[in-house]
DOSEGU-467222 format. One line per field, with one value per residue (C-alpha): residue in three letters; residue number from 1; x, y, z. Coordinates in steps of 0.5 Angstrom, whole numbers, plus 500, padded with zeros to 3 digits. Example, Ala and Ser with C-alpha at 12.3 -4.5 7.8 and 13.67 -1.06 7.14 Angstrom:
2
type ALA / SER
seq 1 / 2
xx 525 / 527
yy 491 / 498
zz 516 / 514
// end
This chain:
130
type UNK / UNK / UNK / UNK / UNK / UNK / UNK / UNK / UNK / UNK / UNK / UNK / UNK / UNK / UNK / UNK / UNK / UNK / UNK / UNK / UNK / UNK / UNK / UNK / UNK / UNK / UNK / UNK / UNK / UNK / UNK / UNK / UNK / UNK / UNK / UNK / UNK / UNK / UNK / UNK / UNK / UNK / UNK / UNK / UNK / UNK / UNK / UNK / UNK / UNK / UNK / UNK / UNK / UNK / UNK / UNK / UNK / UNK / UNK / UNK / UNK / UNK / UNK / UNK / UNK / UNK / UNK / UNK / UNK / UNK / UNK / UNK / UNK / UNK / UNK / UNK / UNK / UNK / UNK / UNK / UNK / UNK / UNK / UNK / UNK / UNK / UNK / UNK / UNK / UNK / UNK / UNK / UNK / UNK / UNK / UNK / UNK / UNK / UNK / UNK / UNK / UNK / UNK / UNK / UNK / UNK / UNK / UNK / UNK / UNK / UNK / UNK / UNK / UNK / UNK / UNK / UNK / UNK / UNK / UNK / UNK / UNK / UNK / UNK / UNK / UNK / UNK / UNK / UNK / UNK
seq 1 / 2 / 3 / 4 / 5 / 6 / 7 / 8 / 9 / 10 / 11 / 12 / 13 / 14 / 15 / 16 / 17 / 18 / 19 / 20 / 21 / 22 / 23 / 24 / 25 / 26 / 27 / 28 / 29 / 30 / 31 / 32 / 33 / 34 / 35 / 36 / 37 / 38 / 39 / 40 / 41 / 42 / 43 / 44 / 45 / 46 / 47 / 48 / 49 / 50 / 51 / 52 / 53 / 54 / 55 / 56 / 57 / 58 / 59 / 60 / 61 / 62 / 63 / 64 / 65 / 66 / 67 / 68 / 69 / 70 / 71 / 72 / 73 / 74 / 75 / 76 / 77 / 78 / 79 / 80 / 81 / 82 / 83 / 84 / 85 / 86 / 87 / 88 / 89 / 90 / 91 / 92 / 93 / 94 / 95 / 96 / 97 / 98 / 99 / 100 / 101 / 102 / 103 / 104 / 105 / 106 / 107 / 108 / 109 / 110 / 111 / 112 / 113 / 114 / 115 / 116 / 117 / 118 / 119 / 120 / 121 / 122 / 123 / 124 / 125 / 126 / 127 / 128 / 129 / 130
xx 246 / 245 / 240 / 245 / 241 / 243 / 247 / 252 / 256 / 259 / 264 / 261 / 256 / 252 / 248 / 254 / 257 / 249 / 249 / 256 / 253 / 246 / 250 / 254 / 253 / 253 / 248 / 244 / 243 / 243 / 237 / 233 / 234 / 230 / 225 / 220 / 221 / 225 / 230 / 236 / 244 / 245 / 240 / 243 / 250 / 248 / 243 / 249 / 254 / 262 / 260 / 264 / 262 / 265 / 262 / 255 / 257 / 258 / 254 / 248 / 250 / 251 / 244 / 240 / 244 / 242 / 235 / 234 / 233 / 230 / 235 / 230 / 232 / 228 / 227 / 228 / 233 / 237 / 237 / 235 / 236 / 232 / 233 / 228 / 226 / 223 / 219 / 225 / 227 / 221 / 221 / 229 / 226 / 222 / 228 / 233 / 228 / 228 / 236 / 236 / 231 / 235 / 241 / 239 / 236 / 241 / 247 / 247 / 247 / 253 / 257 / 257 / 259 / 265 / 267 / 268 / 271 / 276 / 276 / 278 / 283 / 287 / 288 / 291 / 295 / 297 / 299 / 302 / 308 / 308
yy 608 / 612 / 617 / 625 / 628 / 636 / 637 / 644 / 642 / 636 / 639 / 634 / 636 / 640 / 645 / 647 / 651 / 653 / 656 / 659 / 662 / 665 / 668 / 673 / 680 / 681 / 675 / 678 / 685 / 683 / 679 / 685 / 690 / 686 / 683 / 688 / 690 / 687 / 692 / 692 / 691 / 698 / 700 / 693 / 697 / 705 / 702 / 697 / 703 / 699 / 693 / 693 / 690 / 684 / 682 / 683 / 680 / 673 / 674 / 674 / 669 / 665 / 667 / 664 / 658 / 656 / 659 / 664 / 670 / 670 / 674 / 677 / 679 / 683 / 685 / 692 / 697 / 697 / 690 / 690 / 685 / 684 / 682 / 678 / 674 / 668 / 663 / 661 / 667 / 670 / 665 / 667 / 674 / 674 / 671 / 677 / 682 / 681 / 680 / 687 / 691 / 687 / 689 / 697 / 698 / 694 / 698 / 703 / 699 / 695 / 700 / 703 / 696 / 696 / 703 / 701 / 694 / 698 / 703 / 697 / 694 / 701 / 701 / 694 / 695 / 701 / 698 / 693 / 697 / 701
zz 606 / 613 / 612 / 615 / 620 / 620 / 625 / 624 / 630 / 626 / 621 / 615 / 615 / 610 / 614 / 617 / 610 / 609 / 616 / 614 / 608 / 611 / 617 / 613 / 614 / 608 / 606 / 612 / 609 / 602 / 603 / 608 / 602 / 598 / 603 / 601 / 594 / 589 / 587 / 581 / 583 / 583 / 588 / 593 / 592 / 593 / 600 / 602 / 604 / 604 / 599 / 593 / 586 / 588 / 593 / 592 / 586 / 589 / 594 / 589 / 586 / 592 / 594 / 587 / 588 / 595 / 592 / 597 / 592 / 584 / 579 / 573 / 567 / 565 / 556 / 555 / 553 / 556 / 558 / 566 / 572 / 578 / 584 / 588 / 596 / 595 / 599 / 602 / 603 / 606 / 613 / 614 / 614 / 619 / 624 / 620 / 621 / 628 / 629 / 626 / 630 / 637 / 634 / 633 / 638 / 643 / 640 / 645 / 650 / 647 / 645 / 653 / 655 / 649 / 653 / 660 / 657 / 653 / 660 / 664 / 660 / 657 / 665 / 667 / 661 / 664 / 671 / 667 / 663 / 670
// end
């Protein structure tokens, strides 16, 4: 059997759905809050402002799966559970983090380009229905 080399660009291919996965944006925030300090579902759900309990629920559970963060149950009563960044995680972070702070502080600039995109277009748009 032919030996598959990664290619996201081909749609058979494995990486592709990875690639899928880690670049959602709620993936991507899920796996921030948790690149310093692990934290419980609760406190995901209060930072994440707009993820329903659905969501985060399924993108934990995808995360785990691929082995990108750890769930600990911890014994206490009541019972507590955990959520973790792993070594794997940790190399993705560094590209996040970097993605986030591009992001922030290119937001201004961004939304000034939005403006005068959206300026020009409302004034074709007018020409056209005149």
């Amino acid at each position: 059997m032919k030996e598959l080399t990664p290619n996201i660009f081909v749609l058979a291919c494995p990486s592709r759905e990875i690639f899928s996965r880690i670049s959602g944006k709620w993936t991507i925030m899920i796996l921030l809050c948790l690149e310093k300090t692990p934290k419980r579902f609760n406190e995901l759900k209060k930072v994440i402002d707009g993820i329903s309990q659905k969501v985060l629920t399924e993108n934990l559970r995808s995360l785990e799966r691929d082995g990108l963060i750890l769930r600990k149950v911890i014994s206490s009563r009541p019972i507590k559970v955990e959520y973790s960044s792993t070594h794997l995680s940790l190399e993705l972070l560094g590209i996040l983090s970097e993605l986030k702070d591009w992001t922030e502080g290119s937001m201004k600039l961004i939304m000034s380009h939005n403006e005068k995109y959206d300026r020009e277009l409302n004034k074709e748009q007018i020409r056209k229905s005149a």
